[in-house]
N, C-alpha and C positions, 0 to 999 in steps of 0.2 A: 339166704341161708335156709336149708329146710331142714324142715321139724326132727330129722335123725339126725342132723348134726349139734342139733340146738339140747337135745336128750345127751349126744356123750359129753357135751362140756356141762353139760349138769352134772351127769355122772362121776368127768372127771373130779370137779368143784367139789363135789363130795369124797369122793377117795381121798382127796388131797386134805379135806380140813377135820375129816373122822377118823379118816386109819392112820394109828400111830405107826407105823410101820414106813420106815425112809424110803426102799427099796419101791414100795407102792406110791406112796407121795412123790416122787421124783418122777415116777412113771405117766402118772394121772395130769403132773404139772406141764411134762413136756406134752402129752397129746393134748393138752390145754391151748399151752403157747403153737402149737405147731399150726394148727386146727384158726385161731383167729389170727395169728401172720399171715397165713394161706387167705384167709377168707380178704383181709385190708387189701395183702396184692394183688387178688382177682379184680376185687371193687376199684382199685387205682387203675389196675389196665381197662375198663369198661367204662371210668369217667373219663383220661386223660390222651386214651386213643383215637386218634382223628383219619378220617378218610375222604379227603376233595379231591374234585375233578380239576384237573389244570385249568382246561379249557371248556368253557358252556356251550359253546356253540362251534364248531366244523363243517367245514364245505368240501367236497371234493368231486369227481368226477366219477361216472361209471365204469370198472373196470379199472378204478385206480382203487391199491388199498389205503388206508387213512389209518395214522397211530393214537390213540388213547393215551394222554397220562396222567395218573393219579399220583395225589402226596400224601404218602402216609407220615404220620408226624408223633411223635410221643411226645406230649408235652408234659407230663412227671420226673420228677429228680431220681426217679429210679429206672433200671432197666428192665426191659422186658423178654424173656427169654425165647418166647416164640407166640409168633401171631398168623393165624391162617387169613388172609384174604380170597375171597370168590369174588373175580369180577362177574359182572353180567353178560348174558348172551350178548352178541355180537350180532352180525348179518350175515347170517350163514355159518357162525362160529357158535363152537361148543362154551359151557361155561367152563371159565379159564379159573384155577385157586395157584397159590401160594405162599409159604411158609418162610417166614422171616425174622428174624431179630431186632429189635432197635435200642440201641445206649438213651440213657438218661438224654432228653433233650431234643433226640436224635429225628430230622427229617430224609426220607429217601422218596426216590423219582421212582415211579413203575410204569414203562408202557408195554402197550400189547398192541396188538394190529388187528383193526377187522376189514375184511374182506365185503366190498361193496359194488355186487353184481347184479344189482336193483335199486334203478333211481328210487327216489323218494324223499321222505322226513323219518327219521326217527330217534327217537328217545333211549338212550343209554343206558341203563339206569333200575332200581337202587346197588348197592354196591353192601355187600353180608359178610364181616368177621368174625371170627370165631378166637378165642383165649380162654385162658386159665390158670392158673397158680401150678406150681412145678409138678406139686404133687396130682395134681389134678383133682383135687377133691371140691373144684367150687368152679367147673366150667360153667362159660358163659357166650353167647350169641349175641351181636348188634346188626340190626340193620341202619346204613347211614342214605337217607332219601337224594343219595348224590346223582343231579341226571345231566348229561349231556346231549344236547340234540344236534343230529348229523344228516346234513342235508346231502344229497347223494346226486348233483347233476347230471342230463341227458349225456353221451359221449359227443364230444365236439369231433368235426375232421373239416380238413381243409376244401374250400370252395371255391372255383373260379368261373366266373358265371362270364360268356363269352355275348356282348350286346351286337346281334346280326340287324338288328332294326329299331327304331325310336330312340328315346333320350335314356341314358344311363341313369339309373336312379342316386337319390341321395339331392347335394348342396352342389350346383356347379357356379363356381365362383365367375364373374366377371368383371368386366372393367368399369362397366356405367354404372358412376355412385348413385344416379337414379332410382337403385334397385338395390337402397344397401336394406339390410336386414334389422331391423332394430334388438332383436334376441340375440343374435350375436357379437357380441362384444369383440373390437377389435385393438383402441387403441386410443387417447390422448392425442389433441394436436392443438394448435395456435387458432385462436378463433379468426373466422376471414369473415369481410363482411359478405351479406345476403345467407348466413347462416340461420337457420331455421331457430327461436330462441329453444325450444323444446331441445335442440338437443345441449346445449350449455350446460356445463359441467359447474357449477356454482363452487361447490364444495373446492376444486383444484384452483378455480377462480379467487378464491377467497384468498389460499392458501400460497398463490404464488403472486398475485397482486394485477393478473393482468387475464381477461379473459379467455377462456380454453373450449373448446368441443371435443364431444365425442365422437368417434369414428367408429361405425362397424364394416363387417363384410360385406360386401358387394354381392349375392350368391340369387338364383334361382331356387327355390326351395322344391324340391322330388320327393318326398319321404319314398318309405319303405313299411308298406302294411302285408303281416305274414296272415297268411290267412288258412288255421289247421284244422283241418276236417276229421277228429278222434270220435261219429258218432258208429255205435258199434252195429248196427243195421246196413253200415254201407260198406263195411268190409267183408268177406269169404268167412266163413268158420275156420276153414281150414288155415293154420297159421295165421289168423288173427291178433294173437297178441304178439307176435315177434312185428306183423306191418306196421302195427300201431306203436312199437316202439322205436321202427325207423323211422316211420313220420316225424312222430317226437324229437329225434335225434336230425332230421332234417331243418325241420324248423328253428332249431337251438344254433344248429350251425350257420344254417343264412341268417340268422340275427347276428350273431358276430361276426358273419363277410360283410353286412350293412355296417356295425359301428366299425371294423376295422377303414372301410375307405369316409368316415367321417361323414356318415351317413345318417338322418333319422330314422330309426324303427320302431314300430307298434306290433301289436300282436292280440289276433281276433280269434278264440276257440269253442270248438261245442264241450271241450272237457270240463270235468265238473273234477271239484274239489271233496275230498268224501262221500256225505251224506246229501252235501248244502245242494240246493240245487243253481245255485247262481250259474252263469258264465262267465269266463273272463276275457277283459275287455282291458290292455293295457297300452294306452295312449303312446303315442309315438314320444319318444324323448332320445337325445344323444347320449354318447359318452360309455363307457366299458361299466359306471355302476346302473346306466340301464340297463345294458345286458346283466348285468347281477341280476335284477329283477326279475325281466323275462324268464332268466335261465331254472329260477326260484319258484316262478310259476309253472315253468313246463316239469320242475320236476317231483310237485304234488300234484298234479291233474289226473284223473284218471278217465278211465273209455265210457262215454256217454251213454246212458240206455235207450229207448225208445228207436223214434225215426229224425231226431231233430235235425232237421235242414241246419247246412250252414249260412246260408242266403238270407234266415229269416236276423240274421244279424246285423245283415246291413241296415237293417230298419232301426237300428236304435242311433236316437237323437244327436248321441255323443260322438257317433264313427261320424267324422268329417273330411271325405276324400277330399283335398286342395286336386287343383287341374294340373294333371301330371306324376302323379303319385302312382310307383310301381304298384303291384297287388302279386306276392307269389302267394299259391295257392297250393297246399302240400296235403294230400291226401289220397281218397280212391280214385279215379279216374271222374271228371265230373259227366252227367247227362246230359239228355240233349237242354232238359231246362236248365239247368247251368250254364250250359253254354251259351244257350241265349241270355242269358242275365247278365255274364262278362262279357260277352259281346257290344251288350245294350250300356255297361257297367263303360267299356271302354269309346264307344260312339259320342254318349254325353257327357263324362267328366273326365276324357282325355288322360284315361287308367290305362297303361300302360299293363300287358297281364301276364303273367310268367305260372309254368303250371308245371306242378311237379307229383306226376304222379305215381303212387305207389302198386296200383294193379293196372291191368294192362288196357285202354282205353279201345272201349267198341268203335267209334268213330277219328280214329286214328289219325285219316288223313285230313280230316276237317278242322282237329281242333290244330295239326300241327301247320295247318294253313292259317288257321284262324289270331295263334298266338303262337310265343316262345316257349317248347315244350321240354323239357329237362329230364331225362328215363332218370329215376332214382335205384341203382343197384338194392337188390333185398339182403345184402349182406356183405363182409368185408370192410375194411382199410377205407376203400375210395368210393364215395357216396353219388356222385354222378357220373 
């Protein structure tokens, strides 16, 4: 309450308990009472008004939009005659308000849509009401620190990668139990004798009275290591950021052609995260919540500075090619010392090499002698 209104109920107080006079006493009383009813119902609507985000966290794709919603809640035994809500900017959206009602008690749903035409991360958030008592003599403003963050994935599209030579990457299953996998788990069976004691299942043992083994898959292991070249020295000025965003969307997609045929994929980049200067380095793993992962890392990475070679990645301790393991390679056309490197790369660890290049390769006929070369379209629907 400020200091002019805290003077007329002086005022009033005084009219009302000095002047004999009814006609003034009555008057003084009601802008009394009028003046602190006003002032309690602003203060109820500022304690009792609540504003949450449904959802903390959202995922979606590039070029898809993604709905917002919040719950507005009155939790006082009185009603509130109108309340202004401002959501927050959006992604690419203006800031959105709206005016509302709500009965004693009363919760309602609000969504709004933003528009997500730029992968990334970002934070939703805070969320500004606005009220006030009818008369409007005691508005007031809340900010409520509501945030939701909305991760914006690369756009996926369909891929079919046609194998003209060598072993198709991924797990190819066979028949000689000689070769079963011990990470893949397959199945419970009858213990036979000359079974290995290491694989006995104790626990099943126990529990059904008669000894049992574990069975896995029988498989060849191929991973799939994506290999993205986002450092910005090695792309054109001109149109740069749109190649570097097919790239992105290249790489996003063949990781989920890899988990779709039940395949493992890892993922090796010169992108940087913010400020950090790290690279990311994500170990080959299966399954659709891998590609969660990847898909979470390609969509905060951004275009590397400097001249950082992507080659000088191979050198770390943890990338461990097994003999056989595809390599696509998704970037600018690589050089001749690239090429000799995958060359050299597929001579001694039996790296199978798949290259997907985004600008147009000076050595054209050599590399597409040399490996499986895949023309990546700069734009549209169909990405090879």
């Amino acid at each position: 309450m400020t200091a002019r209104k805290v003077i007329v109920l002086f005022v009033c107080a005084v009219c009302f308990l000095l002047i004999p006079v009814r006609g003034v006493q009555w008057l003084a009383l009601t802008f009394f009472v009028v003046i602190i009813l006003s002032y309690i119902y602003s203060k109820a609507m500022f304690v009792f008004f609540s504003v949450r985000h449904r959802y903390p966290l959202l995922r979606t794709y590039r070029y898809q939009d993604v709905e917002l919603s919040l719950i507005l809640e009155n939790k006082s035994p009185i009603p509130f005659h109108h309340v202004t809500v401002i959501f927050p900017c959006g992604l690419y959206e203006r800031n959105k308000s709206t005016v509302m009602a709500l009965r004693a008690g009363e919760r309602k749903d609000f969504q709004y849509r933003l528009i997500c035409d730029k992968r990334g991360e970002y934070r939703i958030g805070p969320v500004r009401a606005k009220g006030g008592d009818p008369l409007g003599l005691f508005p007031w403003e809340k900010l409520y620190n509501e945030i939701t963050t909305v991760i914006v994935y690369p756009a996926l599209y369909d891929v079919a990668l046609i194998n003209n030579k060598g072993l198709p990457s991924g797990n190819l299953r066979i028949a000689n139990p000689m070769y079963e996998d011990v990470t893949r788990y397959r199945s419970i069976r009858d213990y036979m004798p000359g079974d290995d004691p290491r694989i006995i299942s104790w626990k099943v043992t126990a529990r059904t009275g008669k000894l049992a083994s574990l069975q896995y898959l029988p498989v060849f292991y191929f991973p799939v290591i994506i290999v993205l070249n986002i450092t910005a020295a090695h792309y054109p000025l001109k149109h740069r950021h749109s190649l570097v965003e097919r790239a992105i969307e290249t790489a996003a997609s063949l990781a989920r052609y890899a988990v779709s045929l039940s395949q493992g994929v890892g993922l090796v980049t010169t992108g940087k995260r913010g400020l950090a200067n790290e690279h990311f380095y994500v170990p080959v793993g299966y399954g659709h919540q891998h590609v969660v992962t990847i898909l979470e890392t390609l969509a905060c990475i951004n275009l590397a500075d400097g001249n950082d070679d992507i080659l000088t990645h191979f050198l770390n301790p943890d990338l461990r090619l097994p003999w056989g393991t595809r390599l696509f390679y998704v970037g600018p056309a690589p050089d001749a010392s690239q090429i000799d490197f995958f060359f050299s790369l597929r001579q001694k660890a039996g790296v199978d090499i798949g290259i997907f290049p985004l600008t147009s390769p000076k050595e054209s006929t050599q590399l597409s002698r040399l490996f499986s070369v895949y023309e990546v379209k700069e734009f549209g629907n169909e990405l090879i």
